[in-house]
N, C-alpha and C positions, 0 to 999 in steps of 0.2 A: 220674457224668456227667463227671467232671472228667476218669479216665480216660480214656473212653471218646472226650473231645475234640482229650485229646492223640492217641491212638490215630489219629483221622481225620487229623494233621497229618503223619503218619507211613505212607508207604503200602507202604514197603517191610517192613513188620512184617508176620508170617505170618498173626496171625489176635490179633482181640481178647485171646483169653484170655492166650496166650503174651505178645504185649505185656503185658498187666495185670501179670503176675505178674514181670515185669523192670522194669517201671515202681514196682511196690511196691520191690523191693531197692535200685533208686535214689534212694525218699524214705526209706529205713529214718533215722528219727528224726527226720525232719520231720511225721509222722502221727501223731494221738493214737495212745497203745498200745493200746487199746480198740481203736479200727474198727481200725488196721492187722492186730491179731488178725482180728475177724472177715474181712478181704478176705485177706488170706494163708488163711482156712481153705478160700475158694472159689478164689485165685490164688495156689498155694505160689509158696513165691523158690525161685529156678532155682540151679542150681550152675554154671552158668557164665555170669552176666550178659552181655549184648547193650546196658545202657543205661550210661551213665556216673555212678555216683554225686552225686547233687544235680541232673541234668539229666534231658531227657524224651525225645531223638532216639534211635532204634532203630541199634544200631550206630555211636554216634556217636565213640567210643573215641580219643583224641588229635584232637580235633579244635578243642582248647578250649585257648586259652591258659592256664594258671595260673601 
């Protein structure tokens, strides 16, 4: 669900699934390794991420001070 929430905040994302599975490489180590297993078996991480590491905006890429 939590996905699924961000996903509605984001409308330029192509389709749940694809968000889902950019959305998992951007929490990679923030999710228990249990469920992040199980949700990567249904949303692999993608090889060219669209989300910015630790954040949830679809193509949000430099748009974050650090």
């Amino acid at each position: 669900m939590v996905i699924e929430a961000h996903y509605h905040r984001n409308p330029k994302a192509p389709s749940l699934e694809i968000y889902a599975s950019h959305w998992l490489w951007a929490r990679t180590g923030k999710i228990d390794e249990k469920v992040m297993n199980l949700l990567i078996s249904q949303y692999p991480l993608p090889t060219k991420p669209k989300i910015e590491h630790g954040y949830t905006d679809w193509n949000g890429y430099g748009k974050y001070d650090k």
